[in-house]
N, C-alpha and C positions, 0 to 999 in steps of 0.2 A: 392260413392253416393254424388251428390253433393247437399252443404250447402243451407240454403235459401237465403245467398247474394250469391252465385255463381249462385244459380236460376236466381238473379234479375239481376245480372251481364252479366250473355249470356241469356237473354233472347230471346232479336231476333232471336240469333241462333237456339234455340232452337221453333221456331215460322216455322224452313224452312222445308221443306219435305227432308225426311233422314236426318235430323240433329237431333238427340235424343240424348239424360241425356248420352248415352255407347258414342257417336263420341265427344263429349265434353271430356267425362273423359279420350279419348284415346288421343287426341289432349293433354291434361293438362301432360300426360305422357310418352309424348313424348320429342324425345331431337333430337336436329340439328344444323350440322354447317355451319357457314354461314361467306364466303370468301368474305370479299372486302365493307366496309363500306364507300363506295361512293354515288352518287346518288340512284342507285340500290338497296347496300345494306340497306340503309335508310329506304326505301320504304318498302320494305321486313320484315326487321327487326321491324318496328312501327307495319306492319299487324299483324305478326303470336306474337309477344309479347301482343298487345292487343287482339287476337282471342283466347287468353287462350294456347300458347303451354309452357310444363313447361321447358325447358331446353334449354337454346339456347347459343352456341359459336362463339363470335365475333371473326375474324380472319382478321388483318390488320398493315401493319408495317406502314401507313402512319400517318401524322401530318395534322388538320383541317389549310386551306387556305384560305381567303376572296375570292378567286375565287369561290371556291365550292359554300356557301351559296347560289345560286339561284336555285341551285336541290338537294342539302343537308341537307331536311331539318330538321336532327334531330339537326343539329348546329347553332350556334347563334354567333354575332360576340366577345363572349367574350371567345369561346372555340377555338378561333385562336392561332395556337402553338401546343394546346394540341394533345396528341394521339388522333386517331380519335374513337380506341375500347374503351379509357375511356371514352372520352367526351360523346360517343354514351349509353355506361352502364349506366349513372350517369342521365340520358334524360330515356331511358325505364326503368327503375327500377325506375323514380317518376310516370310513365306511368301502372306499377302493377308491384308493390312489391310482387307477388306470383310467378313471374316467377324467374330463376337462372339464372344469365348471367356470364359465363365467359370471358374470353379475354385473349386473346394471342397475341401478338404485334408481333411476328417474327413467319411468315407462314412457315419458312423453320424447324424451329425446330419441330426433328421426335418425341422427347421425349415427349414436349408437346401436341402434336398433337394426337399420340401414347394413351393417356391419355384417351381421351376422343374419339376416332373410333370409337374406338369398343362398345360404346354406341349410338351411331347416329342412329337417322330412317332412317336419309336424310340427305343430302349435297347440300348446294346454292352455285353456281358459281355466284357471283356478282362484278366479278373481270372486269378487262379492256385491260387485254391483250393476246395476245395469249399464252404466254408463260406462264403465269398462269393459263389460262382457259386448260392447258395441264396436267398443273400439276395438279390440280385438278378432270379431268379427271382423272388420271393417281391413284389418291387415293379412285376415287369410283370405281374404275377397282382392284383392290389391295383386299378394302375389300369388295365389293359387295355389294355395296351401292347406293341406288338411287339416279340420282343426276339432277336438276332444275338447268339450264340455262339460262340467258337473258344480253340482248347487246342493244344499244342505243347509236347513233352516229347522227349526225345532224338532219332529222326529221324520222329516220327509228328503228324500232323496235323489236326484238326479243325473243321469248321464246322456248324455249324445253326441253324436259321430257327425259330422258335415263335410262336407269335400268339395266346395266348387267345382275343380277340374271336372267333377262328373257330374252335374249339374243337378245336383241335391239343393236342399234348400237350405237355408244359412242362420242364422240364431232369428234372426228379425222377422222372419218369416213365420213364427208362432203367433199364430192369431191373439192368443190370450197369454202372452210375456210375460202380464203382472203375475200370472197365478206363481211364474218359476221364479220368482226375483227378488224374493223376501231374503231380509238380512239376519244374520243371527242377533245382531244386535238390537232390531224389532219385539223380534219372538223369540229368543232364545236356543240353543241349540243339544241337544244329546250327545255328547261325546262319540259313543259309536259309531253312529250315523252319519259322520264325518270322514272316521275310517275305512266304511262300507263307499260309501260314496265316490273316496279317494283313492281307492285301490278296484272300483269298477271303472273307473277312467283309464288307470294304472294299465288293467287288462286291457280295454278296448287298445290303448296303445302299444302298447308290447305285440297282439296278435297283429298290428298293421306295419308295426315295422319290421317284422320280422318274417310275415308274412303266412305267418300258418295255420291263418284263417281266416274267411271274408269279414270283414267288418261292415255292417250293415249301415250305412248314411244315412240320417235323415231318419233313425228311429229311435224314439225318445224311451230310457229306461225310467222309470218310478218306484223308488223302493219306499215304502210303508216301514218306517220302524215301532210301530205301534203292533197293527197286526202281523207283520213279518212277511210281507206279499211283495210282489215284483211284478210289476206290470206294462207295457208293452204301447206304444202311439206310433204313428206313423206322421211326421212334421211332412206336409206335401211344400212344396214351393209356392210361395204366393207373386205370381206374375205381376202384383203391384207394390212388392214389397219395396220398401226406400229405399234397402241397403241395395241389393243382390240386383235388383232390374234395373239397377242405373249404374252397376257397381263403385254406389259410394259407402264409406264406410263412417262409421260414429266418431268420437271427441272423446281422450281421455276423460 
């Protein structure tokens, strides 16, 4: 049940149709890991830490760069150097001290990783390359775990929902991979569309933990930051995929 400052606290949420006192409480008891405190994972990680989710696992071996700060924005320039999972902890835990963040600075460690799986509702890819967005797959294929997607490269945008347990189809299963897997450091990136990006992943998760509203697996969002469009795929399963029909999964 929740307190009367937790009333006053989600209030708006609690203001929205199907969002009631139960999808707060199930959101607050919820746990999630979330790969890749970049632009994306920023974005992401400020939503679902302030929407009240209680458990969240930073997962990142990188060091904060003055390059970053212009779509990083949970860092500032005095957290240049630092880890990026502490400097990110130390910003959402002044942001609500009710939530648990842990952190893990080396993605490849199984033991720590191991730790905390088999507690996750859900898995964020907010990573930036293919080779992680593999592995990661490759972990919510392992344990059967849902897992949120998105990418963001000069002004284009992406998000997608996958879900083994229901037998949707899994990152690898895109026929044409390269088109989504460009770096910003390729091509460069838009500030916004980072934003956009990161807080339409944000959404897809929040309505699946919380429950109040289907989330649709296995269909790819495209946002256009150029002409302003949003546009809709449908990723089918590829029965010869590498990952998902043998379920193995990628290499850091």
């Amino acid at each position: 049940m929740l307190t009367t400052e937790l009333y006053s606290r989600y209030s708006r949420h609690l203001l929205l149709d199907n969002f009631d006192e139960e999808a707060q409480l199930q959101l607050m008891q919820s746990k999630v890991m979330l790969f890749g405190c970049g632009g994306l994972g920023c974005q992401v990680a400020m939503a679902l830490v302030s929407a009240g989710v209680g458990e969240i696992v930073l997962v990142d071996h990188d060091i904060v760069e003055l390059s970053n700060l212009p779509r990083q924005w949970l860092f500032t320039e005095a957290d240049a150097g630092q880890k990026k999972v502490c400097a990110a902890r130390s910003r959402l835990a002044a942001m609500h001290g009710g939530c648990q963040i842990r952190c893990i600075d080396d993605p490849a460690d199984p033991v720590r990783l191991a730790t905390h799986l088999p507690y996750c509702s859900l898995l964020l890819d907010c990573t930036d390359s293919v080779s992680s967005r593999k592995f990661v797959n490759g972990l919510a294929l392992e344990h059967k775990l849902p897992l949120i997607s998105a990418s963001a490269a000069g002004f284009a945008a992406t998000a997608l929902a996958l879900n083994p347990a229901s037998g949707s189809a899994c990152y690898e299963c895109m026929e044409q991979i390269g088109e989504h897997s460009q770096m910003c450091m390729e091509q460069g990136i838009f500030s916004p569309v980072v934003a956009i990006a990161g807080q339409f992943q944000a959404s897809l998760a929040l309505s699946y933990l919380c429950g109040i509203q289907p989330v649709d697996f296995g269909q790819l969002h495209v946002y256009d930051g150029r002409a302003l469009t949003l546009r809709h795929f449908r990723v089918n399963k590829n029965t010869a995929c590498p990952a998902c029909s043998n379920n193995i999964g990628g290499t850091p």
